[in-house]
N, CA, C and O atoms as a MOPAC input file, in Angstrom:
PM7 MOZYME 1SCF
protein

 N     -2.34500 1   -14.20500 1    21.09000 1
 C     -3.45000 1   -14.71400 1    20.30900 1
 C     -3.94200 1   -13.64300 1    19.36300 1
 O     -4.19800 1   -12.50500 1    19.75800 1
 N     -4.07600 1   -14.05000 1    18.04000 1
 C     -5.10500 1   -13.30800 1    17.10600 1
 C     -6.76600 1   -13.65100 1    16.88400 1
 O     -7.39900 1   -14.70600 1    16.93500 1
 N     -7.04800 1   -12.62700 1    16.68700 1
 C     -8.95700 1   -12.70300 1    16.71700 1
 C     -9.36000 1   -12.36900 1    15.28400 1
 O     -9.39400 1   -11.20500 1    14.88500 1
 N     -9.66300 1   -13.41400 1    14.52300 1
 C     -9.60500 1   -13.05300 1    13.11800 1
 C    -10.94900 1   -12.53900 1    12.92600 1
 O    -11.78100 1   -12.94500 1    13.73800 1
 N    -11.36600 1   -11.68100 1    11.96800 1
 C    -12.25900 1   -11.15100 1    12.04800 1
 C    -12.89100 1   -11.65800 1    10.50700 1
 O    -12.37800 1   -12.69800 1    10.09400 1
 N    -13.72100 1   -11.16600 1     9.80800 1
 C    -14.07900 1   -11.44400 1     8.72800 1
 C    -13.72200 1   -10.13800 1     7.87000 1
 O    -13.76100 1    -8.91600 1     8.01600 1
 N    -13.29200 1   -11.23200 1     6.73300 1
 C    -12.53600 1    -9.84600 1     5.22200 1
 C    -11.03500 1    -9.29900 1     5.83600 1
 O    -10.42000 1    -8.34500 1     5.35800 1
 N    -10.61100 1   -10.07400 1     6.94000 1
 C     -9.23500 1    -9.66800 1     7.33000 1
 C     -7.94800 1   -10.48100 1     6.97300 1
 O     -7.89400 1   -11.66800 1     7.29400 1
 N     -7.08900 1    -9.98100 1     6.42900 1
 C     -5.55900 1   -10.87600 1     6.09100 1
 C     -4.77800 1   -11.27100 1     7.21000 1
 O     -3.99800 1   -10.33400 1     7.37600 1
 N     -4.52000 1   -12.27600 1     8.20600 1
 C     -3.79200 1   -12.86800 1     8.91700 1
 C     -2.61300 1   -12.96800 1     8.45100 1
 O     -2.15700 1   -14.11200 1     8.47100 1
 N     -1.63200 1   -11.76500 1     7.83100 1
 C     -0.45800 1   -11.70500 1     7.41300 1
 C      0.32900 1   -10.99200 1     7.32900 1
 O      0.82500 1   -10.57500 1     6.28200 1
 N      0.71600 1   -10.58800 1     8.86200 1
 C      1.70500 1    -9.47800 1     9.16700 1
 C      2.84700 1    -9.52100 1     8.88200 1
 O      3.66300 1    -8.87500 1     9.54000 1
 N      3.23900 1   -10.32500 1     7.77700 1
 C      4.68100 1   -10.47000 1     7.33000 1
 C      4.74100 1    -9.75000 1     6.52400 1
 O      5.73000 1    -9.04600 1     6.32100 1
 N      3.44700 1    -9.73200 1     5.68700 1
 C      3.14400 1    -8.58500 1     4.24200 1
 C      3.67300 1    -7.05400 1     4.91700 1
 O      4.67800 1    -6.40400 1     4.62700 1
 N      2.51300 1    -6.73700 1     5.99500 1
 C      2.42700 1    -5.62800 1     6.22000 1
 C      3.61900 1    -4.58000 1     6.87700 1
 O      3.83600 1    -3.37800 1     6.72600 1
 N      4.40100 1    -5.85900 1     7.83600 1
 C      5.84400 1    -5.01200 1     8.03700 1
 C      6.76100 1    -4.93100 1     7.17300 1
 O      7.76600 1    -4.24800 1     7.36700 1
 N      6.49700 1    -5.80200 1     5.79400 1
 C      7.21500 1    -5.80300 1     4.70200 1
 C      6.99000 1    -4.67700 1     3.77700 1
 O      7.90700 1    -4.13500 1     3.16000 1
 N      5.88200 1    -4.37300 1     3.70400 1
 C      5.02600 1    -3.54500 1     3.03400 1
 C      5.52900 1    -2.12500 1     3.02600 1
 O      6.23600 1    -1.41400 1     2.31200 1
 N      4.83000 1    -2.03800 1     4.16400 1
 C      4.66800 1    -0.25700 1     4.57900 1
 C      5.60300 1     0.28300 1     4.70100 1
 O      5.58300 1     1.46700 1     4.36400 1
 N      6.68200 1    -0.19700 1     5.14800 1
 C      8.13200 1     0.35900 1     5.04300 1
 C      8.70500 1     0.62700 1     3.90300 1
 O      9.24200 1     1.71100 1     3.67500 1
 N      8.64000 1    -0.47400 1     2.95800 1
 C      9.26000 1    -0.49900 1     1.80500 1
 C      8.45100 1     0.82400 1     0.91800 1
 O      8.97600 1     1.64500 1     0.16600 1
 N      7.14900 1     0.70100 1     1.27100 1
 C      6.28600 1     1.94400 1     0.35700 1
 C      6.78700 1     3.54400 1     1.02600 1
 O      6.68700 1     4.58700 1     0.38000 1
 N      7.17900 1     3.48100 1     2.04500 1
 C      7.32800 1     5.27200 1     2.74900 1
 C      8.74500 1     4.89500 1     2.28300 1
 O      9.14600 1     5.89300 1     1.68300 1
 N      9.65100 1     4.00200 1     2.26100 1
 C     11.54300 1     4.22000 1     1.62800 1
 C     11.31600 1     4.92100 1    -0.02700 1
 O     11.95000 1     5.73400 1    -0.70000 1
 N     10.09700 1     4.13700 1    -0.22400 1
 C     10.18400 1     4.76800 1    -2.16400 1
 C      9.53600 1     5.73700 1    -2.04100 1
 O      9.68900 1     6.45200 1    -3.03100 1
 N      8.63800 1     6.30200 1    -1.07800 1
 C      8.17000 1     7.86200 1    -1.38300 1
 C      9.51000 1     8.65300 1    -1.12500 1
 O      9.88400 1     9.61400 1    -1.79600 1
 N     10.07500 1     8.18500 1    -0.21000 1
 C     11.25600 1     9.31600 1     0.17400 1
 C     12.40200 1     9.04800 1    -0.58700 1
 O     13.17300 1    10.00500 1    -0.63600 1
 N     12.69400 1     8.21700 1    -1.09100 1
 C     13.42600 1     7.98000 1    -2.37600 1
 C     12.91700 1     8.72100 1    -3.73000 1
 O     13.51600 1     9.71800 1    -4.13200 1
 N     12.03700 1     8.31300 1    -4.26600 1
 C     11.13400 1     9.49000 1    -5.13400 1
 C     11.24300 1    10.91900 1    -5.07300 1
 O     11.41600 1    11.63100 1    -6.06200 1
 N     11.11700 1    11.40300 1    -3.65700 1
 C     10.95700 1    12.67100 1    -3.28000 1
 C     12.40700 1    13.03000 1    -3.27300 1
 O     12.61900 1    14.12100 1    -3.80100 1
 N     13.22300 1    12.55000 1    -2.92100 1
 C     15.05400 1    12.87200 1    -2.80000 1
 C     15.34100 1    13.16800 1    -4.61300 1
 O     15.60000 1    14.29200 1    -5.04300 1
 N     15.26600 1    12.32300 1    -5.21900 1
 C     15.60400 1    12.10400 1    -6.67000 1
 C     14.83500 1    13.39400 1    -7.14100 1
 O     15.63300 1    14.26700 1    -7.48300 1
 N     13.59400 1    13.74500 1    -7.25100 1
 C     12.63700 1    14.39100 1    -7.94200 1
 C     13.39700 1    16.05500 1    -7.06900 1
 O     13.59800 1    17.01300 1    -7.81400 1
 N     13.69100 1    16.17800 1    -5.75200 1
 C     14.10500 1    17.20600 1    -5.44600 1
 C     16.25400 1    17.82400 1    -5.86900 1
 O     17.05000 1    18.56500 1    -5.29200 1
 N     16.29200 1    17.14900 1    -6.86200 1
 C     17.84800 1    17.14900 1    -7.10400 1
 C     17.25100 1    17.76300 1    -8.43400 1
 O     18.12600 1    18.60400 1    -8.64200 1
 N     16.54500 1    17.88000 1    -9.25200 1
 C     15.96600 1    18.37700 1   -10.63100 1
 C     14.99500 1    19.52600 1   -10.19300 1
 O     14.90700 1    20.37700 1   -11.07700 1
 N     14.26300 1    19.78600 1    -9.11500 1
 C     13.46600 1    20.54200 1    -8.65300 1
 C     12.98300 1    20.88500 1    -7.41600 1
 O     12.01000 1    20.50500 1    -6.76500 1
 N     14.07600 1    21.87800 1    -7.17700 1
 C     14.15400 1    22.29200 1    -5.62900 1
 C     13.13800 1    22.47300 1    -4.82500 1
 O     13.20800 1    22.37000 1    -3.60000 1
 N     11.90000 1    22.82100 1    -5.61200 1
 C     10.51100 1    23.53400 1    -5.08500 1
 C     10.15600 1    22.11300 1    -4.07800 1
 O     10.01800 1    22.06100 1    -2.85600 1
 N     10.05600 1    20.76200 1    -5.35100 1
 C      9.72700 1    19.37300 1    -4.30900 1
 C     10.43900 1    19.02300 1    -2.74300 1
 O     10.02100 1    18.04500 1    -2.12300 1
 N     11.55300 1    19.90500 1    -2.15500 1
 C     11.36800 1    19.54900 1    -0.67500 1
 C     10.81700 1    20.25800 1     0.16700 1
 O     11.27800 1    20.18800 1     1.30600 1
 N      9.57000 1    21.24700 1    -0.09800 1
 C      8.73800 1    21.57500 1     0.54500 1
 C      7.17200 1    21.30900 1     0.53000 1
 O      6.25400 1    21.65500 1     1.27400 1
 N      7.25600 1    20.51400 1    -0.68100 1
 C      6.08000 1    19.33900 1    -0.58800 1
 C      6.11200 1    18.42400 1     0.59200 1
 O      7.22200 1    18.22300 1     1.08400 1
 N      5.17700 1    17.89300 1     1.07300 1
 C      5.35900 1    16.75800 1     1.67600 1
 C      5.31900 1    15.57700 1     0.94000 1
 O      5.11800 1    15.27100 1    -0.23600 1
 N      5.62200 1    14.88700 1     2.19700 1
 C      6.15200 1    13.44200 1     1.49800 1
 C      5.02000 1    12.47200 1     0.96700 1
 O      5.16300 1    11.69200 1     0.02500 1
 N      3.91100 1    12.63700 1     1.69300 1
 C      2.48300 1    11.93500 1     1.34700 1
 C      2.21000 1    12.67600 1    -0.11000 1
 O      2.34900 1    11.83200 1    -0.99500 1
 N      1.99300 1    13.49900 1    -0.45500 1
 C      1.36800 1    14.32500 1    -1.78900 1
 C      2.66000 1    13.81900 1    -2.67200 1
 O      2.26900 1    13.13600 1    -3.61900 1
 N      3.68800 1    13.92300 1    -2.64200 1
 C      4.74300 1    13.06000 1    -3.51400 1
 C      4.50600 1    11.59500 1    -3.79600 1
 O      4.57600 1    11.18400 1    -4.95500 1
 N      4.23300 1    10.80600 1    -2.80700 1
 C      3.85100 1     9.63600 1    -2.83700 1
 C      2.48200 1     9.55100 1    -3.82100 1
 O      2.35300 1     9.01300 1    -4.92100 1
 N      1.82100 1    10.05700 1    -3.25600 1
 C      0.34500 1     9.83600 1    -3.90500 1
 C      0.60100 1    10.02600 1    -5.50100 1
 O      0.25200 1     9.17800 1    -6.32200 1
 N      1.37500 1    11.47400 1    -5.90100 1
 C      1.29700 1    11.54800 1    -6.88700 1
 C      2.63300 1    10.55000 1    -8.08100 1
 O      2.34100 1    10.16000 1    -9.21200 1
 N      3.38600 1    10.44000 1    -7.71700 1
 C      4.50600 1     9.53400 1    -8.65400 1
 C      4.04500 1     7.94300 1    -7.84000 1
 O      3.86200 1     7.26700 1    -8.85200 1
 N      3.85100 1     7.29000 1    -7.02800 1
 C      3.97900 1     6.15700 1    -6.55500 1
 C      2.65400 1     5.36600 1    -6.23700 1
 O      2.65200 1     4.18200 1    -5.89900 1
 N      1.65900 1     6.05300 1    -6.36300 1
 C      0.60200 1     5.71500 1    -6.50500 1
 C      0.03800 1     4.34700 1    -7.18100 1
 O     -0.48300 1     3.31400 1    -6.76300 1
 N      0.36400 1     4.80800 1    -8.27500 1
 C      0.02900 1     3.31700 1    -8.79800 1
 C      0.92000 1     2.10100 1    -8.68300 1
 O      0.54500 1     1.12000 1    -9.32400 1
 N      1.83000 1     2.01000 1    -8.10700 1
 C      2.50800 1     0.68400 1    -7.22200 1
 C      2.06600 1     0.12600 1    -6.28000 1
 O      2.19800 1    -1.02500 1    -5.86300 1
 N      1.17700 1     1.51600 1    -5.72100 1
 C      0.65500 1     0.80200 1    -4.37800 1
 C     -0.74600 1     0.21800 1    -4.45200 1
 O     -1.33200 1    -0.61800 1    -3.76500 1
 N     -1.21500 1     1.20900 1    -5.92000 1
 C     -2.69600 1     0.17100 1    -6.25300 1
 C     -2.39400 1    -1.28300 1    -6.77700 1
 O     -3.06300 1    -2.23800 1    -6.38000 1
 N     -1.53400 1    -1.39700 1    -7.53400 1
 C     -1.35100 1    -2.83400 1    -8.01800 1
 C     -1.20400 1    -3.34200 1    -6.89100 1
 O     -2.11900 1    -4.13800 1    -6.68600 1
 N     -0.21100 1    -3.24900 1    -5.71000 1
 C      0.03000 1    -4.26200 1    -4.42000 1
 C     -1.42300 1    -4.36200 1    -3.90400 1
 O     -1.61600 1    -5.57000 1    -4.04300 1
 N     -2.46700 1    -3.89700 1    -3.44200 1
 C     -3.66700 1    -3.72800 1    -3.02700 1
 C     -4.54900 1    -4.46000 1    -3.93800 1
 O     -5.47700 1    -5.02500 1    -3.35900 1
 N     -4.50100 1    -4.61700 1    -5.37200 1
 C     -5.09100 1    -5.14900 1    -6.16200 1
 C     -4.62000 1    -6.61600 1    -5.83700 1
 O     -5.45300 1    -7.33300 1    -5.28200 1
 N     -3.40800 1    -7.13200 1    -6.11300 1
 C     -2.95800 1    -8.11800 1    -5.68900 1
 C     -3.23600 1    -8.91800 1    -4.07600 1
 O     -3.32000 1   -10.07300 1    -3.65900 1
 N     -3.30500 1    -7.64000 1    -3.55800 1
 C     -4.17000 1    -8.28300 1    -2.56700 1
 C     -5.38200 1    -8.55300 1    -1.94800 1
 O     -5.65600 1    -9.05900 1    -0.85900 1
 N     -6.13400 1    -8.06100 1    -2.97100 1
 C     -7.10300 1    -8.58500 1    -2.97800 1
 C     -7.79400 1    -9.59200 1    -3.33900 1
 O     -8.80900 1   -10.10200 1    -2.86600 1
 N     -6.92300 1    -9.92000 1    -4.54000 1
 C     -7.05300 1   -11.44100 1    -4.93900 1
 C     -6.59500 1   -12.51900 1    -4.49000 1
 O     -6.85400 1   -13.64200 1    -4.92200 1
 N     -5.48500 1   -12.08700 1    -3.09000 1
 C     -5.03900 1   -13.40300 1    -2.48300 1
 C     -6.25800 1   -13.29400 1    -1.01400 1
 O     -6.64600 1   -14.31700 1    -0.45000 1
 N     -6.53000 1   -12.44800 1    -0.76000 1
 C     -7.75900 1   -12.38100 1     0.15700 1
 C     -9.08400 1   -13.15400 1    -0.31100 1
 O     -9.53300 1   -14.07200 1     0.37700 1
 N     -9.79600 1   -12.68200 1    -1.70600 1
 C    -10.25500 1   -13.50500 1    -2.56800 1
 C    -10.37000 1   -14.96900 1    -2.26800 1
 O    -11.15000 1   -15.55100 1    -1.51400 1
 N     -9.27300 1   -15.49300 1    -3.14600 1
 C     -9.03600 1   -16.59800 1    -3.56900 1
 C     -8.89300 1   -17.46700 1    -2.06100 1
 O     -9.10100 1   -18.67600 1    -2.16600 1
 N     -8.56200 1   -16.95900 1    -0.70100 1
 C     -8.56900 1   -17.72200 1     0.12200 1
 C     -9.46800 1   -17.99700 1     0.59500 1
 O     -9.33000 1   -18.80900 1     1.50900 1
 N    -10.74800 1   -17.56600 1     0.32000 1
 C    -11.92800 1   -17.45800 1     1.34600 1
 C    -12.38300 1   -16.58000 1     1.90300 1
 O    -13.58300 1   -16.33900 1     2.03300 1
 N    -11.32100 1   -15.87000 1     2.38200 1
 C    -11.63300 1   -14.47400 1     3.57200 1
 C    -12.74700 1   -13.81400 1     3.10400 1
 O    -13.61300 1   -13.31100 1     3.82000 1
 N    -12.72400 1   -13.81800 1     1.89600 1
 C    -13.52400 1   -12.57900 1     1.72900 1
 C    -14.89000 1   -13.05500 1     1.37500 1
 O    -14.88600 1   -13.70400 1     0.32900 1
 N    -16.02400 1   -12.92800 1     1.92100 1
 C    -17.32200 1   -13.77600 1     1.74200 1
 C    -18.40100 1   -12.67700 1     1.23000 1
 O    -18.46300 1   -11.60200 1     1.82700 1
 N    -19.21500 1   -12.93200 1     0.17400 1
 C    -20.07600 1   -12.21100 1    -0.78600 1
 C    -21.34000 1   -12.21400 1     0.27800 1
 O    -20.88500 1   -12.80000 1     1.26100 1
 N    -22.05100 1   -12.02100 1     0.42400 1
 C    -23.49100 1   -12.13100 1     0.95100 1
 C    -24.54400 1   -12.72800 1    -0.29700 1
 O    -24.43400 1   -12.33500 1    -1.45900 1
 N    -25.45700 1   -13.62000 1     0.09100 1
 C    -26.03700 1   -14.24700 1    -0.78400 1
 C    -27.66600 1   -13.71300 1    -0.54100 1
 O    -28.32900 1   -13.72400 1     0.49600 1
 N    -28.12100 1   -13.12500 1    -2.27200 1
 C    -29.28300 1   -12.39600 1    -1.63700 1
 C    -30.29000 1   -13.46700 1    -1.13100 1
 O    -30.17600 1   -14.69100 1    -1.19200 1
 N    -31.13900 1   -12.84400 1    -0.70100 1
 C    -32.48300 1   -13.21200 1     0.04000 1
 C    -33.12800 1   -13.84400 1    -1.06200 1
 O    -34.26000 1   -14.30800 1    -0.93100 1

């Protein structure tokens, strides 16, 4: 059983789809970027990510926020 909570996505298909695919392209990124510049495999892999892949992962987040949005989940508070 799931316990849905409020402002939460009931869609763990995204998320095992997701997160994997985002740490394969940091370390893909980081492989490529370290064949031109040796110094990058003693970066880590998060600070590589953040910095070249970053904005892929804001658009996916943006995008999901609008399917969170648009379903309901996400409820405004109505002032007093």
């Amino acid at each position: 059983m799931s316990r849905k909570t409020e402002g939460s996505q009931d869609d763990p298909v995204v998320i095992v789809i997701i997160i994997p695919l985002l740490v394969y392209l940091g370390i893909t990124v980081k492989s490529f970027l370290a064949g031109y510049f040796p110094v990058v495999e003693k970066v880590p892999t998060m600070i590589v990510f953040m910095a070249f892949c970053y904005p892929v992962y804001a658009l996916y987040e943006a995008y999901n926020v609008v399917i969170v949005f648009n379903k309901g989940n996400l409820q405004l508070k109505k002032p007093n």
